[in-house]
N, CA and C atoms of all chains as a GROMACS GRO file, in nm:
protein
  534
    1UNK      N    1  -0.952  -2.267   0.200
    1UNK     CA    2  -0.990  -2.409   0.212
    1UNK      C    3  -0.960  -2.460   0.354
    2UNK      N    4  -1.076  -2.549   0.430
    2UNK     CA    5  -1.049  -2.552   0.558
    2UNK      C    6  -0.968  -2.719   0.562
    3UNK      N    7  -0.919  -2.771   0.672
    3UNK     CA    8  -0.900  -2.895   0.722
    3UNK      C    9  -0.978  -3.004   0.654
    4UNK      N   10  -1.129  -3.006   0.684
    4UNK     CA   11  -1.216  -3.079   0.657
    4UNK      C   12  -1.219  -3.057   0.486
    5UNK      N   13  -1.235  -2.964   0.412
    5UNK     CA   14  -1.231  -2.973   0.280
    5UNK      C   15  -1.115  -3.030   0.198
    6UNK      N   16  -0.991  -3.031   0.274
    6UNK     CA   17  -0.894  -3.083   0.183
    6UNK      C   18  -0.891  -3.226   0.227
    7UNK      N   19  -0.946  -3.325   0.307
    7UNK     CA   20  -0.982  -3.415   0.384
    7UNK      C   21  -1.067  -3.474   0.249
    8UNK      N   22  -1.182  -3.399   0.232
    8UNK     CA   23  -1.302  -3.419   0.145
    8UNK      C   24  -1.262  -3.417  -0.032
    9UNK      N   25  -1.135  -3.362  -0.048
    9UNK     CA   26  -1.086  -3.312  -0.191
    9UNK      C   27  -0.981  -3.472  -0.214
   10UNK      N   28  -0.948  -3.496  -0.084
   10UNK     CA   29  -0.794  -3.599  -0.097
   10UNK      C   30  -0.906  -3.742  -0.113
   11UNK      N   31  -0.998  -3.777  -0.055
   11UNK     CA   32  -1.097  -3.849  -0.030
   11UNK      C   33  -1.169  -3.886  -0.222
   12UNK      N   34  -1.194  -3.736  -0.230
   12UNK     CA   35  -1.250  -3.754  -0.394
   12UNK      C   36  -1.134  -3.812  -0.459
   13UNK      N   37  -1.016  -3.795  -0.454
   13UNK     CA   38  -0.916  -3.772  -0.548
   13UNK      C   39  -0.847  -3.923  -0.540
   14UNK      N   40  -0.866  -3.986  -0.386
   14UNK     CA   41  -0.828  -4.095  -0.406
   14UNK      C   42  -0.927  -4.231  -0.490
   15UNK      N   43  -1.060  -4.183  -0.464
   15UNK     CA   44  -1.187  -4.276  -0.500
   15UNK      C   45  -1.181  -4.265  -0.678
   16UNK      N   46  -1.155  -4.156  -0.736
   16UNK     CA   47  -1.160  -4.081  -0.888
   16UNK      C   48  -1.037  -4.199  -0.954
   17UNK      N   49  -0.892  -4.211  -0.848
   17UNK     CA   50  -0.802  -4.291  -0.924
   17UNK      C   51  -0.797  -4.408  -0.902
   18UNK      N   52  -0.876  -4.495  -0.774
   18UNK     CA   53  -0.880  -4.627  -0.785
   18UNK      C   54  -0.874  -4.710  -0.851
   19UNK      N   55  -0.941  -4.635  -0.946
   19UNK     CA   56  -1.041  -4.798  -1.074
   19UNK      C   57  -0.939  -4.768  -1.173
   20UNK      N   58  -0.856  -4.680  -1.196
   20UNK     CA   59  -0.717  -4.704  -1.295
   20UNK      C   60  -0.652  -4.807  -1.300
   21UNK      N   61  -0.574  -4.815  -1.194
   21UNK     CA   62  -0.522  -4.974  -1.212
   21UNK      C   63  -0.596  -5.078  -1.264
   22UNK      N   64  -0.714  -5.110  -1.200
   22UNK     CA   65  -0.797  -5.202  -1.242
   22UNK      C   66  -0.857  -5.223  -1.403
   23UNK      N   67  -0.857  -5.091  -1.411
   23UNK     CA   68  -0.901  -5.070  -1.578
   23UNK      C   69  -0.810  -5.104  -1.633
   24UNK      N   70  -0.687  -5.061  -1.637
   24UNK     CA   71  -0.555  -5.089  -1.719
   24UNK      C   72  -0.530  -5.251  -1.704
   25UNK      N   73  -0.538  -5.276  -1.616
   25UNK     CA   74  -0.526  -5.437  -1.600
   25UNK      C   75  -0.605  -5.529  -1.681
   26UNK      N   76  -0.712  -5.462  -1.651
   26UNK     CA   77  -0.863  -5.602  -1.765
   26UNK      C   78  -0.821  -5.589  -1.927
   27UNK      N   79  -0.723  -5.409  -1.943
   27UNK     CA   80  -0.728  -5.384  -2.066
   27UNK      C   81  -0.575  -5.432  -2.116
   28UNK      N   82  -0.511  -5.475  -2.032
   28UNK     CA   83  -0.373  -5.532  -2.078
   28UNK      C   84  -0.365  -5.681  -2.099
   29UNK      N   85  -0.431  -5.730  -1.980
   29UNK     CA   86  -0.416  -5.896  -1.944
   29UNK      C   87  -0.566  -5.934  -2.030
   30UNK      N   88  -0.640  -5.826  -2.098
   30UNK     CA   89  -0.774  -5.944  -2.169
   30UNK      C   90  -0.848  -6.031  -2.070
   31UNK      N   91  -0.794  -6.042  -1.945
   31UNK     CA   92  -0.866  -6.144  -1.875
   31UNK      C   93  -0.947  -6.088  -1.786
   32UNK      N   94  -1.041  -6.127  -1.784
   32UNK     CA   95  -1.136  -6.042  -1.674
   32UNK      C   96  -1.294  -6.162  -1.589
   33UNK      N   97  -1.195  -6.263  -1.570
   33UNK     CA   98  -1.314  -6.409  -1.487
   33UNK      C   99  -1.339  -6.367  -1.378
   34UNK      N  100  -1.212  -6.312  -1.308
   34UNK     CA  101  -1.277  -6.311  -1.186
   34UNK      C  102  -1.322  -6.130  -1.117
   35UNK      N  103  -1.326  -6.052  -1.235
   35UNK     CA  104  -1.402  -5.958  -1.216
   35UNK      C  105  -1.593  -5.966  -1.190
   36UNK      N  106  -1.647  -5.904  -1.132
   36UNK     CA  107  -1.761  -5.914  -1.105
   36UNK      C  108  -1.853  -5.870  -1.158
   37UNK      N  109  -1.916  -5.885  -1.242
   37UNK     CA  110  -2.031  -5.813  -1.369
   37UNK      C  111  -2.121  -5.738  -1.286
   38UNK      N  112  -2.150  -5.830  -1.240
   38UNK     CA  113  -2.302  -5.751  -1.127
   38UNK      C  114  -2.265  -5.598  -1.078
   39UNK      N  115  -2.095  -5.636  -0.996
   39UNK     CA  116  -2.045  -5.527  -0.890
   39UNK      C  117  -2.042  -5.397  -1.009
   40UNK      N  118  -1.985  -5.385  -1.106
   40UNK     CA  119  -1.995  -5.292  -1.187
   40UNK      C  120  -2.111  -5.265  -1.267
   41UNK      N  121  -2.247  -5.334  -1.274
   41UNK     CA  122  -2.335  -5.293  -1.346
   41UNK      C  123  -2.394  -5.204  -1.241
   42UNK      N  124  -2.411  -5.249  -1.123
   42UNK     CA  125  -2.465  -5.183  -0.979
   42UNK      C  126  -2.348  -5.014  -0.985
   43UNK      N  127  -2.225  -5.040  -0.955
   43UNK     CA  128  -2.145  -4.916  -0.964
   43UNK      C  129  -2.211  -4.834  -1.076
   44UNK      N  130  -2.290  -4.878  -1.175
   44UNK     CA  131  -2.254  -4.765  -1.289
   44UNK      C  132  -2.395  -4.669  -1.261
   45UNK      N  133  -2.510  -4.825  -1.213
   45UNK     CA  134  -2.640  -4.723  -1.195
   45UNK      C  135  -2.604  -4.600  -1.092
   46UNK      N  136  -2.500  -4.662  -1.000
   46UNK     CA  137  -2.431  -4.570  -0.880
   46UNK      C  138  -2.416  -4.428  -0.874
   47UNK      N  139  -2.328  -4.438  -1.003
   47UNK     CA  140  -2.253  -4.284  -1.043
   47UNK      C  141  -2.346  -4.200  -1.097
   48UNK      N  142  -2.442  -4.280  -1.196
   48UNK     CA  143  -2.551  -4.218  -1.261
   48UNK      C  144  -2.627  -4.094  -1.151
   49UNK      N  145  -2.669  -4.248  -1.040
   49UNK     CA  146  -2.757  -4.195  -0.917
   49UNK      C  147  -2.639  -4.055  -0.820
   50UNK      N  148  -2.535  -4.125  -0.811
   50UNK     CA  149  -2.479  -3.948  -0.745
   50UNK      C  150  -2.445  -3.818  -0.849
   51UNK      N  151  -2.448  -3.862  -0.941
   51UNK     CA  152  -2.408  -3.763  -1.046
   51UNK      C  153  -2.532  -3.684  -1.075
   52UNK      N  154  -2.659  -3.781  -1.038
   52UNK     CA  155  -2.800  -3.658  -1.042
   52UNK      C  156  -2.809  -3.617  -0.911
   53UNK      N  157  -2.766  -3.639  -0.808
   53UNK     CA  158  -2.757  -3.588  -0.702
   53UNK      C  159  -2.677  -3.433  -0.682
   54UNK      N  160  -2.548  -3.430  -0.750
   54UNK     CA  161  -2.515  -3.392  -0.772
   54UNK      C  162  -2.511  -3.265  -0.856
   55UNK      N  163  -2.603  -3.277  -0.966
   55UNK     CA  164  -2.627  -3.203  -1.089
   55UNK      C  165  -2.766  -3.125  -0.956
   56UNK      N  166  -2.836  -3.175  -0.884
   56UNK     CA  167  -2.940  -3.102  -0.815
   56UNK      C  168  -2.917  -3.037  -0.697
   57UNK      N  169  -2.790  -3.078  -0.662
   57UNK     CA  170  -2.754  -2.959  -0.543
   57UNK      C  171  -2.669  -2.899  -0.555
   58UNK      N  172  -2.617  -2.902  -0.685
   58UNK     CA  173  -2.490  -2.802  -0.764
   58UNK      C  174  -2.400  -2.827  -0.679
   59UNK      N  175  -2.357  -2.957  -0.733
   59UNK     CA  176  -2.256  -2.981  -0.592
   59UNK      C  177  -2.114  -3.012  -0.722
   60UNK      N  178  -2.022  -2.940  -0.782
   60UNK     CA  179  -1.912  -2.965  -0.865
   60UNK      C  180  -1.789  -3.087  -0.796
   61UNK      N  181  -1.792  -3.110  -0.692
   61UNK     CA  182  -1.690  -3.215  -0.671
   61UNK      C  183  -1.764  -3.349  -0.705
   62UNK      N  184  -1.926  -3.357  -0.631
   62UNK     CA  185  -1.983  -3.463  -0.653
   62UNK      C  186  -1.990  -3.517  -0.750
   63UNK      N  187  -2.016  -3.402  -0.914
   63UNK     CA  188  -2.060  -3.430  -1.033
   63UNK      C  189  -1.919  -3.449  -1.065
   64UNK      N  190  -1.816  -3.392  -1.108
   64UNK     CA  191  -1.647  -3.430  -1.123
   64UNK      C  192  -1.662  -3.584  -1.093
   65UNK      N  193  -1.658  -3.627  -0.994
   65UNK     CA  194  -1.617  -3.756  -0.922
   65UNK      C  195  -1.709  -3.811  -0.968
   66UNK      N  196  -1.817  -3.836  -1.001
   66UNK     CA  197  -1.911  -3.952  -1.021
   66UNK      C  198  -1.896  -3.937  -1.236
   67UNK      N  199  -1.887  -3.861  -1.265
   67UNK     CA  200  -1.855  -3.846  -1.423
   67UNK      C  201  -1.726  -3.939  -1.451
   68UNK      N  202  -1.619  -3.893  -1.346
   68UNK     CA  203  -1.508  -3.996  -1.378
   68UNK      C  204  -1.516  -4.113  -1.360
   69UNK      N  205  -1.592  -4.128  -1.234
   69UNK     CA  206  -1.582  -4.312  -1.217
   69UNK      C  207  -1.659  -4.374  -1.342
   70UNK      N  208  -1.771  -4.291  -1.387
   70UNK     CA  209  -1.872  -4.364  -1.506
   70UNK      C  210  -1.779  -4.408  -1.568
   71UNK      N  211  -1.659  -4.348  -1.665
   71UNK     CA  212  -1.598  -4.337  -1.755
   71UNK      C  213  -1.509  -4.454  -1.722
   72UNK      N  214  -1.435  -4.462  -1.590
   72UNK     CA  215  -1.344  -4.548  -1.594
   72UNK      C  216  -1.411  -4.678  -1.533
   73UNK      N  217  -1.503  -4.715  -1.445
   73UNK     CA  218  -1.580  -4.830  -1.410
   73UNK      C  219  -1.633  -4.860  -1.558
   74UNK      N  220  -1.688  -4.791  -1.630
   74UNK     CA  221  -1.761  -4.792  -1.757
   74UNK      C  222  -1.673  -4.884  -1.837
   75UNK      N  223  -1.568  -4.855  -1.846
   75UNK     CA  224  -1.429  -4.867  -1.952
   75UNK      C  225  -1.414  -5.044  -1.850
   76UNK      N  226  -1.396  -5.083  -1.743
   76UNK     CA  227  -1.380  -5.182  -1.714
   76UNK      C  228  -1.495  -5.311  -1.747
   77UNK      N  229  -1.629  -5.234  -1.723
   77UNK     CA  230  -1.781  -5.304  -1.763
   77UNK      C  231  -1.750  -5.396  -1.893
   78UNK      N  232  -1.735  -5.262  -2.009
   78UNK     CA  233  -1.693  -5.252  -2.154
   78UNK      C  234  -1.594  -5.441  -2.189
   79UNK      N  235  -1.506  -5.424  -2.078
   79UNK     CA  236  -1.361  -5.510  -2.112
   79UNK      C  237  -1.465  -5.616  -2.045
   80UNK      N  238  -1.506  -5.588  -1.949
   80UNK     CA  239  -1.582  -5.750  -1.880
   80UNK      C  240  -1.663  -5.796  -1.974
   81UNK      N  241  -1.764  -5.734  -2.087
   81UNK     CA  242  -1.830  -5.782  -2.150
   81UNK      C  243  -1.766  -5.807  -2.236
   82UNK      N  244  -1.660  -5.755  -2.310
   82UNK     CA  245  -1.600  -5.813  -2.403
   82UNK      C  246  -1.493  -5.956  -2.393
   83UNK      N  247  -1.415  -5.879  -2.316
   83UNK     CA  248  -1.366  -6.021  -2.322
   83UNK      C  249  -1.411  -6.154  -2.209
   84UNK      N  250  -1.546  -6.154  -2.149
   84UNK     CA  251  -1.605  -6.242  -2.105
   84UNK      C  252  -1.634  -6.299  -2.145
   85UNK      N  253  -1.676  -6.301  -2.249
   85UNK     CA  254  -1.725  -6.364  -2.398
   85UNK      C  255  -1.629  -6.532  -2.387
   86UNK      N  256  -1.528  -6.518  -2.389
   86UNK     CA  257  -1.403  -6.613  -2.399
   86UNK      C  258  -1.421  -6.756  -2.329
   87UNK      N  259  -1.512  -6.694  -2.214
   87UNK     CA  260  -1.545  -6.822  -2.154
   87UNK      C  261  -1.669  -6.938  -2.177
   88UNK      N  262  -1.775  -6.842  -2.260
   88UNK     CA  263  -1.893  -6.897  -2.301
   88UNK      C  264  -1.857  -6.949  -2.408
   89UNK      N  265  -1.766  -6.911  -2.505
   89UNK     CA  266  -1.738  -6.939  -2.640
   89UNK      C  267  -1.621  -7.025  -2.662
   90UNK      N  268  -3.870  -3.582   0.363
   90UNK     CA  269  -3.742  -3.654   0.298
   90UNK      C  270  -3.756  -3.555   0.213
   91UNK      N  271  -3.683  -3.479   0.082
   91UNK     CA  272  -3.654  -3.408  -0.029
   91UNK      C  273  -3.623  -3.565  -0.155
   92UNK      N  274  -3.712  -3.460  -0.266
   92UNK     CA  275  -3.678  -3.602  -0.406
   92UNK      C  276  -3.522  -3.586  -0.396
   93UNK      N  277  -3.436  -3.472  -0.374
   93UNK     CA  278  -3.269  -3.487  -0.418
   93UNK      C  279  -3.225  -3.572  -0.287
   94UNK      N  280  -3.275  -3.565  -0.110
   94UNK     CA  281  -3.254  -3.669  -0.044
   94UNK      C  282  -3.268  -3.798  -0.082
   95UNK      N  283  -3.374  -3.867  -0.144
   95UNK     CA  284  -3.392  -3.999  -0.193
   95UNK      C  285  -3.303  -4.014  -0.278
   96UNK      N  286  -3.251  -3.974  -0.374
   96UNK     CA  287  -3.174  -4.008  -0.505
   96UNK      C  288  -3.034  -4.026  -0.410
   97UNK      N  289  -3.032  -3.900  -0.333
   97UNK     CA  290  -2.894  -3.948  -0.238
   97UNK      C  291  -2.913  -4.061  -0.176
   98UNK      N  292  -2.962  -4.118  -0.092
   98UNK     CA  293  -2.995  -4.196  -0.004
   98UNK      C  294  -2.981  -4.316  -0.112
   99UNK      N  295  -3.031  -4.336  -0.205
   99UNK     CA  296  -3.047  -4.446  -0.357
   99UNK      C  297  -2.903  -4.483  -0.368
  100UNK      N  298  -2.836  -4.356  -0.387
  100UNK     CA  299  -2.673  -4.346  -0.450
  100UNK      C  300  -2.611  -4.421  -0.330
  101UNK      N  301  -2.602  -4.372  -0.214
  101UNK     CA  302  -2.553  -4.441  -0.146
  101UNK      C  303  -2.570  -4.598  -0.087
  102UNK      N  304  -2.689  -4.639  -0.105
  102UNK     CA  305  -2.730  -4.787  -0.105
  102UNK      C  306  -2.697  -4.861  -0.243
  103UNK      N  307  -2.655  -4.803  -0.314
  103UNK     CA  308  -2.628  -4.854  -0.462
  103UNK      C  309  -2.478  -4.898  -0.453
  104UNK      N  310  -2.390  -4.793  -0.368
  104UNK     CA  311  -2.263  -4.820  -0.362
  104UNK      C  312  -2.189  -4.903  -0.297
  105UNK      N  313  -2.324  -4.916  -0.174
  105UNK     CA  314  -2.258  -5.000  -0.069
  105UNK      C  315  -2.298  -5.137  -0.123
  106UNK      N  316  -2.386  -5.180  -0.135
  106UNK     CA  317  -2.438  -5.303  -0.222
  106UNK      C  318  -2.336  -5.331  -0.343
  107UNK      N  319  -2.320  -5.207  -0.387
  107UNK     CA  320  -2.227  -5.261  -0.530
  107UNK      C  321  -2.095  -5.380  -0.494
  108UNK      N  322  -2.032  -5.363  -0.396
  108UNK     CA  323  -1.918  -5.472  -0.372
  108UNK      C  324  -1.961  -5.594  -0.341
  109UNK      N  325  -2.066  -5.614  -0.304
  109UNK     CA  326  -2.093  -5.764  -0.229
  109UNK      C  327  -2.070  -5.878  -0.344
  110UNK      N  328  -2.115  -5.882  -0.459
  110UNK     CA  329  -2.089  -5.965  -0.569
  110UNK      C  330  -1.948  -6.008  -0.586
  111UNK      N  331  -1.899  -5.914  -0.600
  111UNK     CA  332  -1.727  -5.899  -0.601
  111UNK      C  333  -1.674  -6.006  -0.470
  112UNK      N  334  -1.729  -5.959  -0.360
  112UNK     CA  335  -1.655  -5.993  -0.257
  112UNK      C  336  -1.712  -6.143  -0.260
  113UNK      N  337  -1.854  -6.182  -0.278
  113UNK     CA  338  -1.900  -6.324  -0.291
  113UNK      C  339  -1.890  -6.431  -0.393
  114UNK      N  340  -1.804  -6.350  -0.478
  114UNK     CA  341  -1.718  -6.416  -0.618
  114UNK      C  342  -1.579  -6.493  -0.562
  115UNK      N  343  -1.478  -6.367  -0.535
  115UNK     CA  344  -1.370  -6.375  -0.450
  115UNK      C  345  -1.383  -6.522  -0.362
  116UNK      N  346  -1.457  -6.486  -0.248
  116UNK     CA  347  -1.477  -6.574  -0.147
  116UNK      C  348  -1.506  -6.700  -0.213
  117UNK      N  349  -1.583  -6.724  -0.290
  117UNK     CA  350  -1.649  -6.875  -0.326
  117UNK      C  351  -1.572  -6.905  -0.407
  118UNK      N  352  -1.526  -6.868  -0.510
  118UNK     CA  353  -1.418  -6.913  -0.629
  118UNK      C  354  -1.295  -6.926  -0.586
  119UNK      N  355  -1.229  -6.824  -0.464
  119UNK     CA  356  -1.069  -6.842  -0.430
  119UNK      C  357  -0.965  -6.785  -0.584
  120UNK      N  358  -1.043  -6.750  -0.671
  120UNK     CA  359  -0.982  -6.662  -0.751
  120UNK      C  360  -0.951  -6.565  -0.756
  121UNK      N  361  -0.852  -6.495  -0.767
  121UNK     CA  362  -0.812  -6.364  -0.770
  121UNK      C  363  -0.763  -6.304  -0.883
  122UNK      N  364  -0.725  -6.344  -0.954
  122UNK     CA  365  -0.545  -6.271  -1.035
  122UNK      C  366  -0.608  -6.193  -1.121
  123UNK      N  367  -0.755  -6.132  -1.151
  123UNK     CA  368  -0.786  -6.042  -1.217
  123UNK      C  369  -0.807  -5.915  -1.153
  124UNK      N  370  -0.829  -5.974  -1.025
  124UNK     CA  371  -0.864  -5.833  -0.929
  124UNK      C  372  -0.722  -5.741  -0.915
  125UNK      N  373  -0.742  -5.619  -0.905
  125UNK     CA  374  -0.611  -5.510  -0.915
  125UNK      C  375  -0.586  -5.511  -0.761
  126UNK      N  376  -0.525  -5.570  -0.683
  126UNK     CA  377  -0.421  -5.527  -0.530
  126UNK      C  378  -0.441  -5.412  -0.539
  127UNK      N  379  -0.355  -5.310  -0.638
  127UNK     CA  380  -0.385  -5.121  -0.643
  127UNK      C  381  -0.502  -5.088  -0.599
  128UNK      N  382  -0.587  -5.083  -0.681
  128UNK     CA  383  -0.733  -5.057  -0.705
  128UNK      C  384  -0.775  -5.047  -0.577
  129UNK      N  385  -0.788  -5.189  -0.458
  129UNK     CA  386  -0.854  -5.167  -0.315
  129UNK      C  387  -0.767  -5.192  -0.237
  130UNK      N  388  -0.610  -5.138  -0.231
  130UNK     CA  389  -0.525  -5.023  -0.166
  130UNK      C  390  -0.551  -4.904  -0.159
  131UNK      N  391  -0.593  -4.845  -0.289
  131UNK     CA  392  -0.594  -4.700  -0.285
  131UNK      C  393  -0.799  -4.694  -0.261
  132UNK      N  394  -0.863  -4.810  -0.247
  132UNK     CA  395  -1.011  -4.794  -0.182
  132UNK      C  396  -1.002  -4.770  -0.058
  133UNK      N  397  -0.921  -4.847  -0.013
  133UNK     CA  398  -0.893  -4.890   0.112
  133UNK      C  399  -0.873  -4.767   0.180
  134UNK      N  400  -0.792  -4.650   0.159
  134UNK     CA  401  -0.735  -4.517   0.207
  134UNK      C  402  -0.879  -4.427   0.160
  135UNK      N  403  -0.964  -4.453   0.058
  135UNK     CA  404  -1.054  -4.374  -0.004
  135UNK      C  405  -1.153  -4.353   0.128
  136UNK      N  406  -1.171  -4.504   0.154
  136UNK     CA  407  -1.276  -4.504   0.251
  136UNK      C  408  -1.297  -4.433   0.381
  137UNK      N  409  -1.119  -4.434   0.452
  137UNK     CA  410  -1.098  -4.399   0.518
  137UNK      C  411  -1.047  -4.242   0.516
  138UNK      N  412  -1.022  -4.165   0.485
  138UNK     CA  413  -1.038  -4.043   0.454
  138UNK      C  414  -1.211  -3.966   0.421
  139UNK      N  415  -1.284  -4.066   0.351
  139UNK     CA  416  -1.453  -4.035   0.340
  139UNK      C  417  -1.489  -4.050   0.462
  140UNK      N  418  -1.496  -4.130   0.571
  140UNK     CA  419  -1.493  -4.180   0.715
  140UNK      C  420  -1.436  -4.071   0.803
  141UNK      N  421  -1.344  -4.015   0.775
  141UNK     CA  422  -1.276  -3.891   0.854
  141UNK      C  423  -1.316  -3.774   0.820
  142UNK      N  424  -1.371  -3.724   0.687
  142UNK     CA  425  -1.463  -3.605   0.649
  142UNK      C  426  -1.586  -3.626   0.666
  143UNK      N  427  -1.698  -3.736   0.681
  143UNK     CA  428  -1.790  -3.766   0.721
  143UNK      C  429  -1.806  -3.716   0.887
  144UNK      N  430  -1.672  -3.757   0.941
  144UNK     CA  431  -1.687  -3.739   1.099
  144UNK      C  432  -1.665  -3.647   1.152
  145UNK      N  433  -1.585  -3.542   1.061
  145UNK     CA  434  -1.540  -3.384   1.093
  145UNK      C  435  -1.650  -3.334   1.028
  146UNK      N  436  -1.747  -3.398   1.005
  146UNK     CA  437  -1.861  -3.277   0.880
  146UNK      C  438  -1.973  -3.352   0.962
  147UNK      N  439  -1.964  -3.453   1.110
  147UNK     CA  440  -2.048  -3.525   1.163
  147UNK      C  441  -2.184  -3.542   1.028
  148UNK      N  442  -2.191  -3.618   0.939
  148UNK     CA  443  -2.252  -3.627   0.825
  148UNK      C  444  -2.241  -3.790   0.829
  149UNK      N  445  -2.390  -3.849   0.918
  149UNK     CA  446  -2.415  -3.977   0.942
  149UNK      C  447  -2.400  -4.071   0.813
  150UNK      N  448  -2.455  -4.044   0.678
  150UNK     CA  449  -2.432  -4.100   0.569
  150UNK      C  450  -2.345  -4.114   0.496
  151UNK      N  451  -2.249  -4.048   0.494
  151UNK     CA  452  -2.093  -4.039   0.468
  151UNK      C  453  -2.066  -4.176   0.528
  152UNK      N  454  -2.082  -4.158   0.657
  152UNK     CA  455  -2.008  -4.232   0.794
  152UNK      C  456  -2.049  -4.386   0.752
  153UNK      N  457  -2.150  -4.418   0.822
  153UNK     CA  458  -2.246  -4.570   0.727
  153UNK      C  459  -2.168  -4.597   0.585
  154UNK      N  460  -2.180  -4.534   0.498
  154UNK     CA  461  -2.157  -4.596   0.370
  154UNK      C  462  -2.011  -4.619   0.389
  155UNK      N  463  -1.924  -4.530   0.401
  155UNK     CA  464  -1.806  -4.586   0.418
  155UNK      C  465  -1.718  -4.670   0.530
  156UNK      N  466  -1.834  -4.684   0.630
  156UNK     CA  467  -1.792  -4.773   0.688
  156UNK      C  468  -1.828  -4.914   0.672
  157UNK      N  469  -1.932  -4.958   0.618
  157UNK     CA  470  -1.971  -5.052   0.495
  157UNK      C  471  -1.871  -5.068   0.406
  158UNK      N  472  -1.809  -4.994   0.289
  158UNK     CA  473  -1.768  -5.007   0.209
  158UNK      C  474  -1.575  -5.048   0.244
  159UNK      N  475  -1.534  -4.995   0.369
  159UNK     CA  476  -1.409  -5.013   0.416
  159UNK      C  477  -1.386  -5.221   0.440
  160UNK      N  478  -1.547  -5.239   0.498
  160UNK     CA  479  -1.582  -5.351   0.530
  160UNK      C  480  -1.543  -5.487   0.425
  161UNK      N  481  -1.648  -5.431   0.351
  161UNK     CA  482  -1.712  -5.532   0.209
  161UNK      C  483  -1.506  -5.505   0.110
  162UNK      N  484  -1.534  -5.373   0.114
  162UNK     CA  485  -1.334  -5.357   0.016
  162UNK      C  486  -1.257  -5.466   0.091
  163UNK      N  487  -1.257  -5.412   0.194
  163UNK     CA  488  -1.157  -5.456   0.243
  163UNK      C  489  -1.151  -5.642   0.302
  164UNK      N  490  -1.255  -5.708   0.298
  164UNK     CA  491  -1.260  -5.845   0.230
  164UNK      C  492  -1.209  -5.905   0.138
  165UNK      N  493  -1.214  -5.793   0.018
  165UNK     CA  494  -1.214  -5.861  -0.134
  165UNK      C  495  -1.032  -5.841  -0.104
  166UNK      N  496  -0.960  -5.725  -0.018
  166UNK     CA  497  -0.870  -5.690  -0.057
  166UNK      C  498  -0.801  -5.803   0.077
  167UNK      N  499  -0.816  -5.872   0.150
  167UNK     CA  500  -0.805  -6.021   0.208
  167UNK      C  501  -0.764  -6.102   0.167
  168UNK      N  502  -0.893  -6.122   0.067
  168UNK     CA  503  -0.902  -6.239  -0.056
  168UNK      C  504  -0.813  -6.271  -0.068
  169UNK      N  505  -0.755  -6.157  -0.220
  169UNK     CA  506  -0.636  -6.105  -0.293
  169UNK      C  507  -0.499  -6.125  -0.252
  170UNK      N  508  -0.538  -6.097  -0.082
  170UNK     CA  509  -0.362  -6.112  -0.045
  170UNK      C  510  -0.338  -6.261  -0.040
  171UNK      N  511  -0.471  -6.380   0.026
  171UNK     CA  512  -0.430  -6.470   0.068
  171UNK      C  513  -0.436  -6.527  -0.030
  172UNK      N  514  -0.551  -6.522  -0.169
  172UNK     CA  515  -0.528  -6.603  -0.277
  172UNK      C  516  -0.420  -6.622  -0.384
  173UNK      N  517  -0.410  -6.474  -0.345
  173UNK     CA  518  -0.352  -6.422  -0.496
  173UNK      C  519  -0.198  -6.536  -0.461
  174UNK      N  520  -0.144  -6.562  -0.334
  174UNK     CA  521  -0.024  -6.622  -0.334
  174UNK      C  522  -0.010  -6.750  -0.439
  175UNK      N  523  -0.112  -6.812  -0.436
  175UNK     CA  524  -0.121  -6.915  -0.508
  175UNK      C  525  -0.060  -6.907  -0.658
  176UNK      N  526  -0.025  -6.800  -0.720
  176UNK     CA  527   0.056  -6.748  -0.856
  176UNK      C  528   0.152  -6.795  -0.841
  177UNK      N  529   0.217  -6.707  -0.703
  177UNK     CA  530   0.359  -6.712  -0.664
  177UNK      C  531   0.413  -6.820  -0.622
  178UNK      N  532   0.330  -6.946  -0.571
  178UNK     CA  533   0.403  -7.060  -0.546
  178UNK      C  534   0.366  -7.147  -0.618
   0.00000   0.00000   0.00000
């Protein structure tokens, strides 16, 4: 593994755990106003779009990393629609 | 162009676009306390490490998107510091 690849591995690895905190948060505190609906409906077509990118140049870090963010941006979407609700109602 | 270039090229305009909502929420509302501090701390380093393998892999689209995205994050993660005080006092 060269310089540049563990550069490229630390890079995936930090982008893959970002949205943890954030997820755990919408899913502890229920509150989620000033999260952004749009920003995560756009992220999800996102992952979709690198994850077929991915799946077509057999690229395994790309598809890894864009599968996880679905799951955990996904999981935050999930909490925005649910408990967004709170404010219309 | 290649159809797997476009879908890339898609993915990456999808991602960089994806924050602006976020960040034009932030900005206009002065709300914060749902947004995770963690979350675009550890973007914040994401970007910049993608930015440094982009530039050792001279890989112009790497470079652009995350230098966009260091941009637009790192606004929202502004916001956060200057709004979020408003809890604390």
């Amino acid at each position: 593994m060269t310089y540049t690849d563990l550069i490229g591995y630390t890079a995936s690895l930090l982008i893959m755990v970002a949205f943890l905190p954030q997820a755990y948060q919408v899913w502890k505190t229920k509150s989620v106003e000033d999260v952004s609906l749009m920003t995560y409906t756009i992220l999800m077509f996102g992952s979709v779009s690198w994850t077929t990118y991915g799946l077509l140049k057999s690229d395994f870090p790309i598809i890894i990393t864009n599968v996880t963010l679905f799951v955990v941006q996904g999981s935050i979407m999930v909490c925005k629609l649910k408990y967004g609700k709170k404010i219309i109602t």
